[in-house]
N, C-alpha and C positions, 0 to 999 in steps of 0.2 A: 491586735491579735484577738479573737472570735475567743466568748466564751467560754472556759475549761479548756481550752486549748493551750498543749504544752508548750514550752517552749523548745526549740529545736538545741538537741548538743552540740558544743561545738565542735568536733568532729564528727557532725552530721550536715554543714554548713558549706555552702557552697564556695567560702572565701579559702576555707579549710583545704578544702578539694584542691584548688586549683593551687595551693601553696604547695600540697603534696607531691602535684605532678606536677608542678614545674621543679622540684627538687627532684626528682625522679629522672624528669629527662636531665638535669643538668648534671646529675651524677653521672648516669646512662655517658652523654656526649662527654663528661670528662672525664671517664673510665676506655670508652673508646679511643678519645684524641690522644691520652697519654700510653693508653697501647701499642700505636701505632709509631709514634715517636720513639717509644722503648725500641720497639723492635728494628722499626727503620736504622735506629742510631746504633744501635747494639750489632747488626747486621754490618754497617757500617763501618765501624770499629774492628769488627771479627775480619773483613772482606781488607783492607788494608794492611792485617798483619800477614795475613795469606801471603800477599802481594809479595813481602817483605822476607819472610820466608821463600819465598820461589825466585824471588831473585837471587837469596845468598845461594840458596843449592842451584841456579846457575854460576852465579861467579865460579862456585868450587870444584861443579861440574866440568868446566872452562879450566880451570889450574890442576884437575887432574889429567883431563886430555892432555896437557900442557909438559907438565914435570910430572905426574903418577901420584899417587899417598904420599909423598915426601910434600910435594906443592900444597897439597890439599888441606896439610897436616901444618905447614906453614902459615898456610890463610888463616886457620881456622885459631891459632894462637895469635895471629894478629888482630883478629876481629874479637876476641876473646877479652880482651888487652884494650880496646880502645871502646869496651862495653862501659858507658857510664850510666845505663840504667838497670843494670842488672838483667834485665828481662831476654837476653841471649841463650840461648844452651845448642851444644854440637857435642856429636859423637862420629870420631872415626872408626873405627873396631875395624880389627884384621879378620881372616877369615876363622880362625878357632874363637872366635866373638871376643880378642881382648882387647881393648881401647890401645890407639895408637896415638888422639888427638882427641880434646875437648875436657868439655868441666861437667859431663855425665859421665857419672860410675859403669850405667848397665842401661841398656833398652832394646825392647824387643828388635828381630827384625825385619821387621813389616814393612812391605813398597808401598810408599803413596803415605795418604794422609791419617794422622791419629791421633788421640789425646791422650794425656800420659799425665800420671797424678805422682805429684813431687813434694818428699817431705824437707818443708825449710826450717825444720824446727820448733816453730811456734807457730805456721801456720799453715794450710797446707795449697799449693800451687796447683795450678792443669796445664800442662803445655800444650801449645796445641804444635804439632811435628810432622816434617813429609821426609821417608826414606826411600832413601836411593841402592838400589844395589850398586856396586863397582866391579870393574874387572879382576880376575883372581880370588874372588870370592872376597872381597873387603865390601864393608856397608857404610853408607853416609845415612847421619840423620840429623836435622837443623831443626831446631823449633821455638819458639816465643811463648815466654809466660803469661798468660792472658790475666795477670792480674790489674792492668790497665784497664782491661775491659772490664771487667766487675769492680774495679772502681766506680768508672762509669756508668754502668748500669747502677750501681748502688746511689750516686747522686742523682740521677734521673730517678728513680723513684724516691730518694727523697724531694726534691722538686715537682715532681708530681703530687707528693704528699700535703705539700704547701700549695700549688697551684688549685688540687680537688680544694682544699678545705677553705681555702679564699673564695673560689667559684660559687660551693654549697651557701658559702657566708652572704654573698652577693644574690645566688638565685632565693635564701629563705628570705631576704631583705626585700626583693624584689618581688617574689609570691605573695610577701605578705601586703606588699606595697599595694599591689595588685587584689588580693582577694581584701583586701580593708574596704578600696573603692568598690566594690562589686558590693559588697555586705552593705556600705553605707548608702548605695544606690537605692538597691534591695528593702533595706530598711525604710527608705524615706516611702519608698512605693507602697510597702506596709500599710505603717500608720497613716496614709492617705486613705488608701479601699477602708483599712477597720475605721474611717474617722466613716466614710461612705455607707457601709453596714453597719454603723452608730447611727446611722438619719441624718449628717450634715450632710446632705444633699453637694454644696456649693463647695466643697474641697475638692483641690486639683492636682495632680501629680507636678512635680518639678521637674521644667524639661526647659533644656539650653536649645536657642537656636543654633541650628547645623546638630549637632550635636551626634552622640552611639547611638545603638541599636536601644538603648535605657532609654532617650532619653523619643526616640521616634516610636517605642511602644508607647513611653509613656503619652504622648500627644494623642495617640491611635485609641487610649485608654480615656483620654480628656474630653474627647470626641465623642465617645459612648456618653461617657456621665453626662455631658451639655443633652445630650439629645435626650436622655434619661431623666434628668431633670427639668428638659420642658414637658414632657411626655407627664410626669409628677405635678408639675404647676397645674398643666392645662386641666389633670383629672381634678385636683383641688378643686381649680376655680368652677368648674364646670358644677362641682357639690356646691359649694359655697354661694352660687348664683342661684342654683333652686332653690335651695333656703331661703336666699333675701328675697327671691322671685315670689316665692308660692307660700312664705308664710304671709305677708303683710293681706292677700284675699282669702285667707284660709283664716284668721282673725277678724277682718266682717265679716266672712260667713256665719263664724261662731257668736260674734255680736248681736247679727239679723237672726239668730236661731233664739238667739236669749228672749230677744225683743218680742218673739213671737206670743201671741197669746193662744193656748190650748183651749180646743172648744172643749175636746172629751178627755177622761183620763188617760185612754190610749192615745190619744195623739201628745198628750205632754209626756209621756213615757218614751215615744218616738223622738222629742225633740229632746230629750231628755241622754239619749245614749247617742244622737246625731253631735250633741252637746261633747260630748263625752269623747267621740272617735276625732273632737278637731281637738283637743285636749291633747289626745295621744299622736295625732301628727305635729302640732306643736312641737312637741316636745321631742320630737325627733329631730325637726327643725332647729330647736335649742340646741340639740346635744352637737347637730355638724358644726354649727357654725363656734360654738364652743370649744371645740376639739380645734377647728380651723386659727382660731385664735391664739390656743396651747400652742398649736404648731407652727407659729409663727413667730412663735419667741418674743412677744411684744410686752408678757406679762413681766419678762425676767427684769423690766426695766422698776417695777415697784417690789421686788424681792426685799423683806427685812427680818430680822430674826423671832422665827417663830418658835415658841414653846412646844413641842411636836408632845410631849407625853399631854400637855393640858387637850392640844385637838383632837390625841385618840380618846380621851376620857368621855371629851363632849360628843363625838360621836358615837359612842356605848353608850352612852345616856340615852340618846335619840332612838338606835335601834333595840333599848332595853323591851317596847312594848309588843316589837312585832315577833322578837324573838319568844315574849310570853304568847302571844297568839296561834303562835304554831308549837308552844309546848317543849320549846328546845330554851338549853341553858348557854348564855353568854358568859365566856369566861375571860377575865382579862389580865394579863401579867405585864404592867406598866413602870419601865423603871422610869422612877421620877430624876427630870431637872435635864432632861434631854433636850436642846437646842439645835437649830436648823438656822441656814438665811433658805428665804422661800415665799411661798405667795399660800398664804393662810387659808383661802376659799378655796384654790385649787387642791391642796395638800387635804382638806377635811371628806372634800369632793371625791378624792383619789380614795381614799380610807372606807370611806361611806357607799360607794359602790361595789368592794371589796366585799364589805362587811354585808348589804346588802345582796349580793350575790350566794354568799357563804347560807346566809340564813333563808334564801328561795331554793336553793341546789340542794343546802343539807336536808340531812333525814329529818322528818317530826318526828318530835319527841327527845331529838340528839344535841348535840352539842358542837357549839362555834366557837372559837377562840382567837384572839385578837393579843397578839403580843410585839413588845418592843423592851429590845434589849440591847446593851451595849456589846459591839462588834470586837473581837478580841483584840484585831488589828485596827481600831478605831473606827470611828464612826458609830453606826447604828443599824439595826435590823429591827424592820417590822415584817411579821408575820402573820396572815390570817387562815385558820386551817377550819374547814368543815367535814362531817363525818357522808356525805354523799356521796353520789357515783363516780366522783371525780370525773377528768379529762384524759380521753384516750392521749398516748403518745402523739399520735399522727397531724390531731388535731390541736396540738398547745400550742406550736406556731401559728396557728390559723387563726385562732379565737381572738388574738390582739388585734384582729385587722377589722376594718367599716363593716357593719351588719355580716359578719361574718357567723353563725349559730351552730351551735350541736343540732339542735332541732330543725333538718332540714327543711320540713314540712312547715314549719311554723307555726304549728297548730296552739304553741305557749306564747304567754305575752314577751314581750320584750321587742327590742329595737335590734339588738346586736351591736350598739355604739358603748358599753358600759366600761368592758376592758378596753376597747381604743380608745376611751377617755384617760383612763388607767395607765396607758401604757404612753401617752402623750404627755403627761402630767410627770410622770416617771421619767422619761426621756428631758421633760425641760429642767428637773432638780438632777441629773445626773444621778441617777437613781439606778441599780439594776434588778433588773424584773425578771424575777424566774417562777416556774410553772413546775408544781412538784405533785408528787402522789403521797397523799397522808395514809393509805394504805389501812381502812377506805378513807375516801375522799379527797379533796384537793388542797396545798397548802401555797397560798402565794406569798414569796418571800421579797422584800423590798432591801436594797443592801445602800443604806444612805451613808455619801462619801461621809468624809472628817471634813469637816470645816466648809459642808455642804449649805 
């Protein structure tokens, strides 16, 4: 994870998401499938009693063509009679509407189909009923207590109740099963690129052969960095080899310049700053192939526990004279007894350029400052803050990089190699380097791990 970057909530996570909608749809389809069933069944159930109803008002239909209301009024007590579920009800009524036959008191008399709500006392019934008129003004009506069917309906929704909440159990089991791998995927892919944009160059994403669409970006992604990483080598080496190349005759030059003897004054003034310019290529030459070294991690193998407050002290000491020459005051707030494991020439190096920096940028006349203190969260903080122009925004990513300059023109001395020494040296103690505004000036913060 990239600097000051938050971390993402988790219901802002993709493993989150997809747990969400897969419960969503598995609610969705099993809100659906158990609708359908409802209704189908319940439909069902309804569509049978019908059946059964229109059969008995033909039978009785049949026994009154037959023998009249007397036949009719016979059936209807024998079918009355041989009810062992209760769920029967008939009414014969004569024509001034008084019941001739059945075990209804009263009901309307309506042709055809209807439902009719019946009090049983403690609960209350719907019949559902088809009437008949008859000849002479007498009515038939036959109906069934649908309290079968809301039985039914009542167990089907609770079975529904049980099958949703089994389902939801299964799909958040199953979402999560799912958004875990996605998130763990996710994850490894992460801290690969942040290991990438840390400078380990040589880290690789995880990817199975055959494998998902994870595991075929991540190869697609493996790809780049290989070719990104020779593209990085090649540049190295390509630095690395002028160096070796063009210092070892830029060293007799500067030899055969020594050697020279000046006829006149002017010409030993001439060899004199000839002297001088192989001096300052030199040591440009030093600084690549130094920085090429850092970056190569070769040093980390003599890393031993360094007294970090004694090596800022001794580097104060060193730039006490130049800070008196330009009239500016060094201030220093050292907690003592701070330890490091670390490479002592590199780490004073790192300090020393800082602090060098701090005191050519800052104001004459101002004040530099050089502190280390202990990190609340453990470890250590060193800080070096000057009161000059500081570092545009635009340009504090820049400045870390090979002869990178504020001064485009160049017209000031320098190389532009001082912070990529800095930030190289920082990078091999696992250091983090940030670029701040001291408002004025610049303060560069060093955040040394625990047990760095």
């Amino acid at each position: 994870m990239a600097e000051g970057e938050k971390p993402a909530r988790w219901y802002a996570t993709t493993g989150f998401r997809i747990t969400l909608l897969h419960l969503v749809l598995t609610l969705l389809g099993t809100v659906l499938l158990a609708g359908i069933a409802f209704w189908a069944t319940s439909r069902f159930a309804e569509g049978q009693i019908r059946a059964e109803v229109e059969r008995d008002v033909r039978v009785l239909l049949n026994a009154g063509a037959l023998g009249g209301p007397a036949s009719i009024a016979l059936s209807i007590e024998a079918r009355i009679a041989a009810d062992r579920s209760g769920t029967q009800y008939f009414l014969l009524s004569a024509p001034d509407g008084g019941r001739i036959a059945g075990n209804l008191a009263a009901a309307p008399r309506q042709a055809g189909w209807t439902a009719l709500d019946l009090d049983g006392g403690t609960t209350e019934s719907v019949l559902l009923a088809f009437g008949a008129p008859l000849p002479a003004g007498h009515f038939l009506l036959v109906g069934r207590d649908l309290a079968p069917v809301r039985g039914l309906q009542s167990q089907l929704l609770g079975a529904a109740g049980w099958v949703g909440g089994a389902a939801l159990l299964l799909a958040l089991a199953g979402g999560l099963l799912v958004g875990r791998g996605v998130v763990r995927r996710a994850a490894q892919m992460e801290r690969a690129l942040a290991d990438v944009e840390a400078g380990r160059l040589g880290t690789r994403l995880p990817a199975r052969p055959g494998g998902d669409e994870f595991d075929r970006l991540a190869r697609r992604l493996n790809a780049t960095l290989d070719r990104l990483q020779g593209t990085m080598a090649a540049l190295r080496q390509v630095t690395d080899d002028i160096a070796h190349d063009l210092r070892t005759p830029l060293t007799r030059l500067r030899q055969r310049l020594e050697s020279l003897s000046a006829a006149t004054p002017a010409a030993a003034a001439g060899l004199e700053a000839a002297v001088a310019e192989c001096d300052r290529i030199l040591d440009v030459f030093a600084a690549l192939l130094r920085i090429a070294q850092v970056e190569s991690g070769a040093r980390r193998a003599a890393f031993a526990a360094v007294d970090l407050t004694a090596v800022l002290e001794t580097v104060a000491e060193l730039h006490a004279s130049a800070t008196a020459e330009r009239g500016q005051t060094l201030a220093t707030d050292l907690a003592p007894g701070i330890r490091m494991q670390g490479d002592r020439d590199l780490l004073a190096q790192m300090v020393s350029n800082l602090v060098g920096n701090a005191i050519l940028h800052g104001r004459a006349g101002g004040h530099v400052a050089l502190a280390l203190r202990r990190a609340p969260g453990g470890g250590a903080e060193i800080t070096v803050t000057d009161d000059g122009p500081g570092i545009p925004d635009a340009e504090k990513p820049l400045v870390l990089r090979r002869f990178h300059r504020l001064d485009a023109a160049r017209t000031t001395p320098g190389s532009g190699l001082g912070l990529a020494l800095v930030a190289a040296v920082a990078e091999l103690h696992g250091m983090v380097l940030t670029l701040e505004d001291a408002s004025p000036g610049l303060r560069v913060r060093l955040g040394v791990p625990q047990g760095g």
